[in-house]
C-alpha positions in Angstrom: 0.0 0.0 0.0 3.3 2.5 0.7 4.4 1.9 -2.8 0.8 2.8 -4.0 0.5 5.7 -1.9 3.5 7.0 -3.3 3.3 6.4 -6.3 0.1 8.5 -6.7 1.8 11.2 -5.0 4.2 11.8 -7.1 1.8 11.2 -10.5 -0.2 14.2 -8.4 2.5 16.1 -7.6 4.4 15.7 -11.5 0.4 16.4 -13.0 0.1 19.7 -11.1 3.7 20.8 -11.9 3.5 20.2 -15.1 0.5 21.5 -15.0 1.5 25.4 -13.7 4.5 25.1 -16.0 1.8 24.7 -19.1 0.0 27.8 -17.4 2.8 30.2 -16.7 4.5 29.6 -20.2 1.1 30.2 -22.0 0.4 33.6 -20.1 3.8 34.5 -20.9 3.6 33.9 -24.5 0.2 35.5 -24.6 1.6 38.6 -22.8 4.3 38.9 -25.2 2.2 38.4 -28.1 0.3 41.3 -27.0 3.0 43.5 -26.4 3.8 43.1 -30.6 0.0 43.3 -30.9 -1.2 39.9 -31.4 -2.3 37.4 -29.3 -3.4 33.6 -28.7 -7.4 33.7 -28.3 -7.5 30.4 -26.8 -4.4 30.9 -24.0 -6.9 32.3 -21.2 -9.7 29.4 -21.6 -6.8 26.9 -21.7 -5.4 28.1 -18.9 -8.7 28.7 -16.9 -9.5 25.1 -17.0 -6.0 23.9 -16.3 -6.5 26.0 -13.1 -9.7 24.4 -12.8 -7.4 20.6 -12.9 -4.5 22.0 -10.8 -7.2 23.1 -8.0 -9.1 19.7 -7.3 -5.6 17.3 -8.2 -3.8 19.9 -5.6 -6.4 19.7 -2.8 -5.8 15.8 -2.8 -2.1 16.5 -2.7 -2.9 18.7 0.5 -5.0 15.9 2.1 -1.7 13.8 1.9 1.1 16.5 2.8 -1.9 17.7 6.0 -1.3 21.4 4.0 -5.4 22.7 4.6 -5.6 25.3 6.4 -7.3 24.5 10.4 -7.7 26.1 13.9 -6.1 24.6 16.3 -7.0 26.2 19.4 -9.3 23.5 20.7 -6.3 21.3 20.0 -4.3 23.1 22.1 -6.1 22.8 25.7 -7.0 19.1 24.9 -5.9 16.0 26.3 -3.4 14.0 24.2 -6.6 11.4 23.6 -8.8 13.9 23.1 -6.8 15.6 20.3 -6.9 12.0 18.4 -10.7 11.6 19.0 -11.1 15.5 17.6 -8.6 14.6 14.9 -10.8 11.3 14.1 -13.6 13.0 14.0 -12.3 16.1 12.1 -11.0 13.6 9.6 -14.9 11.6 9.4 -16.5 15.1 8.9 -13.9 15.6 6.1 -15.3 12.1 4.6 -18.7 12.9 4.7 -18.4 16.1 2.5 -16.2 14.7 0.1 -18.5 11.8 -0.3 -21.3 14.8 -0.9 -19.0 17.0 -3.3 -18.1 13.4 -5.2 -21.6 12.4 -5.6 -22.9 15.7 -6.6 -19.8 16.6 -9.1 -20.6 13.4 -11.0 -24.4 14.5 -11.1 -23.7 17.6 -12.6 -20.6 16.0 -14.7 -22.9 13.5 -16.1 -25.6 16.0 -17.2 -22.6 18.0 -18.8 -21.9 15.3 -20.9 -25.8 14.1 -21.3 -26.2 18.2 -23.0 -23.0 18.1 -25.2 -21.5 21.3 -23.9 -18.4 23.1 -25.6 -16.0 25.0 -24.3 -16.7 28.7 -25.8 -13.6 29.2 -27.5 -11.6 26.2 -27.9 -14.7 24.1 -28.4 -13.5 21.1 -26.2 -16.6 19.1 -24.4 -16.8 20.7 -21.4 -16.9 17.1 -19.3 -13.3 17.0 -19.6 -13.1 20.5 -17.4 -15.5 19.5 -14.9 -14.2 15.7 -14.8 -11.6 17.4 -12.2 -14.5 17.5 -9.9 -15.2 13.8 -9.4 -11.8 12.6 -10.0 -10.2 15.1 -7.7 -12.8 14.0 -5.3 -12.2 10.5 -5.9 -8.7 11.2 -4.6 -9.2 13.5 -2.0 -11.4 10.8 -0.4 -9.0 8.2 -1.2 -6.5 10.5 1.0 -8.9 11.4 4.1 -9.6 7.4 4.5 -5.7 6.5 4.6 -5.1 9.2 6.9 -7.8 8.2 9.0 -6.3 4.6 9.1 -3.1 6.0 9.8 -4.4 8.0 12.8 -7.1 4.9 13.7 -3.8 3.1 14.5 -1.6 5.9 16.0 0.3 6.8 13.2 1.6 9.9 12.3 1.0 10.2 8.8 2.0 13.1 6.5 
C-alpha cells in the first residue's frame, strides 16, 4: 500500500507541476504576443481550465502533505486522547463532505456530458473540465480514509 501511496503522490504532484508550468508559459507567451499586438485567443480558456485541474488534483495532494488550512485552538487545551478523537472526528466530517462533493460533481458532470457542452472558444466538451471534480474528489477521499487509518492506529502520517 506504501508503494501505492506513493506512487500517486508523485503522479499528483508531476500532474500539477507540469501542470503550472503549461500555465505560466502560455500567459507568458500570450503577454508577449500582446506587447507586438497579437495574441493567442485560446491561452486564457486553456489556462482557466487547467486552473480548474490544478485546483481539485492539488487539494488531494494537501489531504496527503496535511497542508489545509485549520484552527487549532481547541487542540491546544486538549488531552493527548482527546486531540486524536477530535482529529478522528475532524477527519470523518472531512469524509462525509467529500462523499457529498463526489456524488454531486458526478451528477452535474454527467448531465454536462448528457447536454453536449463546448468550451466557448476552444470548443472542447466541457466534461473533460468539470471531470476534475469527481476525480479530484475520488482522490481526496482516497487520501482522508488513509489518513484516518493511519491516525485509527496511531500513526503519524503526513
Amino acid at each position: 500500500m506504501k508503494s501505492f501511496n506513493n506512487i500517486l503522490s508523485k503522479i499528483e504532484q508531476y500532474f500539477i507541476g507540469i501542470l503550472l508550468l503549461v500555465i505560466a508559459f502560455i500567459l507568458f507567451i500570450n503577454v508577449v504576443l500582446r506587447f507586438f499586438g497579437s495574441s493567442l485567443v485560446w491561452s486564457e480558456e486553456v489556462a482557466r481550465y487547467a486552473i480548474v485541474w490544478l485546483t481539485f488534483v492539488g487539494s488531494s495532494v494537501c489531504v496527503y502533505k496535511g497542508a489545509h488550512i485549520g484552527v487549532d485552538a481547541i487542540m491546544n487545551v486538549l488531552s493527548e486522547k482527546g486531540k486524536k478523537v477530535l482529529l478522528l472526528i475532524t477527519i470523518l466530517m472531512s469524509i462525509a463532505f467529500t462523499l457529498l462533493f463526489t456524488h454531486f460533481s458526478f451528477i452535474i458532470t454527467k448531465n454536462v456530458f448528457i447536454t453536449n457542452q463546448v468550451s466557448s472558444t476552444i470548443k472542447v466538451p466541457m466534461v473533460y473540465v468539470y471531470g476534475s471534480m469527481p476525480i479530484g474528489g475520488i482522490l481526496m477521499l482516497l487520501r482522508y480514509t488513509q489518513e484516518f487509518f493511519i491516525k485509527l492506529k496511531g500513526g503519524e502520517g503526513k
